[in-house]
N, C-alpha and C positions, 0 to 999 in steps of 0.2 A: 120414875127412875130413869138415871140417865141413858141413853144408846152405849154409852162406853163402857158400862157396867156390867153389862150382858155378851154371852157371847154365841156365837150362832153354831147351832147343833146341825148334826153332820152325821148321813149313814157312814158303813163302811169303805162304801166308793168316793165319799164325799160331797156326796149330796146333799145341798141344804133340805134340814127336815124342820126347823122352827130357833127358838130364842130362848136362851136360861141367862138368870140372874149369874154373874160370872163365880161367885162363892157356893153358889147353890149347887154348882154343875161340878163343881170341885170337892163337893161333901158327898154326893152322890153317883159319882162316876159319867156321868154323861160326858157322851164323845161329840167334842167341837173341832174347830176347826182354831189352827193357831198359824203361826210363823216362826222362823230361826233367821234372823240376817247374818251373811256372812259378807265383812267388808275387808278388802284387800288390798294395799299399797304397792307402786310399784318399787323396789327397789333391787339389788345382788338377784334379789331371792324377793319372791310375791312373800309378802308377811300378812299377816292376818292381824284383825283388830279384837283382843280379847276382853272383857269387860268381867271386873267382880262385881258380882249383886249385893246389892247395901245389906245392912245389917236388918233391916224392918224387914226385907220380902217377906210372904207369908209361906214362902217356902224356899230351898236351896237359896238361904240367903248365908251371904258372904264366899260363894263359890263362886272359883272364873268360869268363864260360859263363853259365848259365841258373842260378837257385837253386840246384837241385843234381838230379843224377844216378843210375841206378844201374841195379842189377838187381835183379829179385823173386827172393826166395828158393822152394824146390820147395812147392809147395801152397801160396804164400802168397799174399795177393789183391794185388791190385794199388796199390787205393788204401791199403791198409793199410802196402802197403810204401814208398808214397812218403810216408806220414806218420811213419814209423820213421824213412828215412833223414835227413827234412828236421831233425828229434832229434836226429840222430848226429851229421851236418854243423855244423847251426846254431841248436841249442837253440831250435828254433821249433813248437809247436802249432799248427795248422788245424782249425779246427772242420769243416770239408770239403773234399773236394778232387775233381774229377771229372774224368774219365777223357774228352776231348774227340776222342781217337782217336789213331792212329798211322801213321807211314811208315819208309820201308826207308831204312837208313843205311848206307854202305859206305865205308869209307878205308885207306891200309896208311901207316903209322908209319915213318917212317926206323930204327928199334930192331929191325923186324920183324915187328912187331906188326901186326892188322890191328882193325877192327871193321866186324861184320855183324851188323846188327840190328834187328828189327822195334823199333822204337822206341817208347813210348807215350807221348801226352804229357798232364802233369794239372794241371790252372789250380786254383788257391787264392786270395782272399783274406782277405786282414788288415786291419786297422783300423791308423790313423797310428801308437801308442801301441808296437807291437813293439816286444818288444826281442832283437834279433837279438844270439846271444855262439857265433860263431864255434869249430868244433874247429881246431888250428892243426894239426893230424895229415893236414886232410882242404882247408883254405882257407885262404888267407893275406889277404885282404884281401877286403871286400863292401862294396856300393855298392848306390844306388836310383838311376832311372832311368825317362824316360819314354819310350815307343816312339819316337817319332820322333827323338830326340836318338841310342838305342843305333843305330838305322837308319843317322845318320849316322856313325856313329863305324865302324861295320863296314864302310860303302864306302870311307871316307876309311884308315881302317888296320883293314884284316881280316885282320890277321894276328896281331893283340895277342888274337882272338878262336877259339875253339873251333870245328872242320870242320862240326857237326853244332848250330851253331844258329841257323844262317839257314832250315833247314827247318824246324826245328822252331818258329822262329819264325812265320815264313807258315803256319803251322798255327794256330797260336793268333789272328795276327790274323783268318783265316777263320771262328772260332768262334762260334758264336750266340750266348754268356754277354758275349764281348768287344765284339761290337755292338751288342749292350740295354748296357755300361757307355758306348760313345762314344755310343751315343742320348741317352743320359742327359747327358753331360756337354755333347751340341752345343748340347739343348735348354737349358741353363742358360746357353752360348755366345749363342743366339738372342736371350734374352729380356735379358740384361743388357748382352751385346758384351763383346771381349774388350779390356780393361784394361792396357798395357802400359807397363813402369816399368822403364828401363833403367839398370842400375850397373855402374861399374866394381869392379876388385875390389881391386886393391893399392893404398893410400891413400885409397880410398873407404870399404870395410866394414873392411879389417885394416890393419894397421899393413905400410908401405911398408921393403921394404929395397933400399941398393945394392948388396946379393951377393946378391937373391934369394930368393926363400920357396923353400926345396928340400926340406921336410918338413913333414908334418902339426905337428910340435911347434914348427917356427919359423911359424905361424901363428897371429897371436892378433889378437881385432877391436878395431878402436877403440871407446873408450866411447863409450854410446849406438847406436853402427850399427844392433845387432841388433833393439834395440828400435825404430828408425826403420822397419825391413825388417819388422817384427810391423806395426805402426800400417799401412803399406801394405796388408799381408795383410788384415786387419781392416776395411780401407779398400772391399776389393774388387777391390784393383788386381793382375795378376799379375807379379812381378818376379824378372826375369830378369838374368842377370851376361854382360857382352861385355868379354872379359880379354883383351890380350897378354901370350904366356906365352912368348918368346923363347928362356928357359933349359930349356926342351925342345931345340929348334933348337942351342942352343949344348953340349947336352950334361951342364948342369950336374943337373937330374932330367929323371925317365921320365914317360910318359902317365899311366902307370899311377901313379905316387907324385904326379902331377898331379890324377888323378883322388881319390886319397886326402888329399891337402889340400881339393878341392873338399867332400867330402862333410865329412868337418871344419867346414866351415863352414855345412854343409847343418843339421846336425844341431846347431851349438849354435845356429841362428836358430830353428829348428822348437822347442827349447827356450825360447827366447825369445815364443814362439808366431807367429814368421812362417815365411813360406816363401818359397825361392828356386827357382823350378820348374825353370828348366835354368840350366844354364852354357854360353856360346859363345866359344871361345880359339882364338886362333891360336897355333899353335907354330915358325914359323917364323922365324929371322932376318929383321933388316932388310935384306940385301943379297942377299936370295934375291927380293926384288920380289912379292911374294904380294899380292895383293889382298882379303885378311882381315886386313891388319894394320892396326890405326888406325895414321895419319888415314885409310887406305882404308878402303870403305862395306860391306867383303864380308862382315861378322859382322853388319850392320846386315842386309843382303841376306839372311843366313841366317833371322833373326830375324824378318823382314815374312812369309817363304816358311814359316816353321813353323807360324804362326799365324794364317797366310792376310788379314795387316791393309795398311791406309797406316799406316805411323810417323810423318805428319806431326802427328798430336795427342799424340804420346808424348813424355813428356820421358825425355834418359839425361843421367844427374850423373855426373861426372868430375874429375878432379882435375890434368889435363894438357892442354896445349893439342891434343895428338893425339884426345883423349873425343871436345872441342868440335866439333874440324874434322869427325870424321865422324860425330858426329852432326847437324852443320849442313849435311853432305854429303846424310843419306839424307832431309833434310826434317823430322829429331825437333825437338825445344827444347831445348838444350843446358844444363845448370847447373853451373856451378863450385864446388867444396867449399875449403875452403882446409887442410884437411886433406891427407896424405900430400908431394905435389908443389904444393899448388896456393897457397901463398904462393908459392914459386917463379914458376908458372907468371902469378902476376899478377903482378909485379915486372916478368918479361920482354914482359906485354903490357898494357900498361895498358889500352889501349884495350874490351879484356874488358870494363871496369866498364861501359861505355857497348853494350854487345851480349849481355850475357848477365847470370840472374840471379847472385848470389855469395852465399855464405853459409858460414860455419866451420864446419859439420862437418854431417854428412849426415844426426842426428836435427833440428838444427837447419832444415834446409832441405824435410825431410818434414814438421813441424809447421806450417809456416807457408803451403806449399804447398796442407795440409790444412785450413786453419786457417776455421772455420764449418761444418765437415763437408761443404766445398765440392768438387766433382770436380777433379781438379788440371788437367783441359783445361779448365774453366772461369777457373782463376785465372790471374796475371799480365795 
């Protein structure tokens, strides 16, 4: 039998004590020794690389998880073997990766399976420029992601999410490397203040439909957006997307096919050279009463709380009289696009013209916004 089949047993201090067949050790509880890689980009905001496990794992398969997983092969070093796997996974080199520590992991599988293991975990980062190309044998779908945004998504549905990376998580934010990165990033927070630029997404940056974006491929931007959302980036400002996503709620797609339109759109603006630092959506129907759903203020509420601001100097552009209302709710500036819904929505409200600013389409309303290299809480 192979070495890679096997995996190496481990007291409680983590002491090697010998070699199990790796299925054997997982039918029978034996405690090995494994790893969590956690890989991280620089961007706005350190984002983190999340990977869904393929539909075959023999276990937590089809949950997002941490970059990737594994075990050390016999006599193999540690870091060595999380720069193998991250290879095998996800066609990704690290020029370093260090070993930040480990904790004890235990669960039993509805299949019968169990896992017990000392677990190690090892932070990497990468420059924006990655290019992450997926095994489809080993992950079906990858995403980036900033701590606070995954933070939310595992309280709100932690079940779309893998047993063993909420510790492993609070491991890494504990980290001394992870502290010198948010030092770094508050003190750039201190000195400039943080910049906030709220969009919507269906009719604002892509093209609007009445059956709903339900895949990555029926998403495509309107001309110009991406480049409005660069010129921002450029600008200094941080811009962030506050969607109602209903067709989660009504069943027509998943979080997860949610979450892979979102990064879709991540990735051709970053192409563009902007950045969309997070996404904030409701997935709920209308008639479930949720208080995240525009015109309610609770994605605005998410929004001021992640980034610790008042919204009343931020403008969010929208393209529905629902944008306006709650962004005139939480105290932002509201602007109208006339792109997607928003010829519609001025027809039905004329009065718009006289309360808010309007302009055709969302590079046209970031130029002019911009316009003398002026702060855009300074204009209007």
């Amino acid at each position: 039998m192979k070495a890679s089949e096997h995996v190496i047993l481990v007291d409680r201090f983590d002491q090697e004590i010998g070699y199990a067949e790796k299925l054997f050790a997982h039918q029978n509880r034996l405690l090995h020794r494994a790893f969590s890689v956690f890989i991280f980009r620089k961007m706005q905001q350190f984002e983190l690389l999340l990977q869904r496990r393929a539909l075959n794992k023999y276990h937590s398969a089809d949950l997002w998880s941490n970059t990737c997983c594994s075990h050390p092969r016999a006599q193999e070093n540690m870091l060595a073997a999380g720069q193998r796997r991250l290879f095998e996974e996800l066609n990704i080199s690290v020029a370093e990766l260090q070993d930040i520590g480990w904790f004890h992991y235990s669960v039993d599988f509805s299949n019968g399976l169990t896992e017990n293991e000392i677990d190690h975990v090892l932070l990497g980062v990468v420059g924006a420029e990655v290019d992450v190309v997926p095994n489809p044998a080993e992950v079906s779908a990858y995403r980036w992601i900033t701590l606070p945004q995954l933070e939310h998504e595992m309280d709100v549905y932690p079940h779309q999410f893998t047993p063993w990376l909420r510790q492993a998580l609070a491991l890494v934010k504990d980290c001394s490397l992870m502290h010198a990165l948010e030092e770094k990033k508050d003190e750039l927070h201190d000195k400039q203040g943080v910049r906030i630029i709220i969009l919507d997404r269906d009719g604002v940056i892509n093209y609007e439909s009445q059956n709903y974006i339900k895949s990555p491929a029926e998403w495509q931007p309107i001309p110009g957006s991406l480049e409005a959302i660069a010129l921002l980036t450029q600008a200094g400002y941080t811009v962030v997307v506050a969607t109602n996503q209903s067709g989660v709620g009504r069943g027509y797609y998943t979080e997860a096919v949610l979450a892979q339109i979102n990064q879709k759109m991540m990735d051709y603006t970053r192409e563009k050279g902007g950045c969309i630092d997070r996404v904030f959506y409701c997935p709920h129907c209308p008639e479930e009463g949720c208080h995240c759903r525009k015109p309610a203020v609770g994605l605005f509420e998410q929004i001021a709380a992640a980034y610790s601001i008042n919204l009343q100097h931020s403008f969010a552009i929208g393209d529905s009289l629902r944008d306006i209302q709650a962004a005139a709710g939480i105290g932002c500036r509201p602007v109208l696009v006339l792109t997607g819904n928003g010829e519609e929505t001025l027809k039905n409200n004329p009065d718009l013209m006289n309360d808010v600013p309007i302009f055709p389409n969302l590079l046209t309303a970031v130029k002019i916004l911009l316009k003398k290299n002026e702060r855009i809480d300074e204009c209007i």
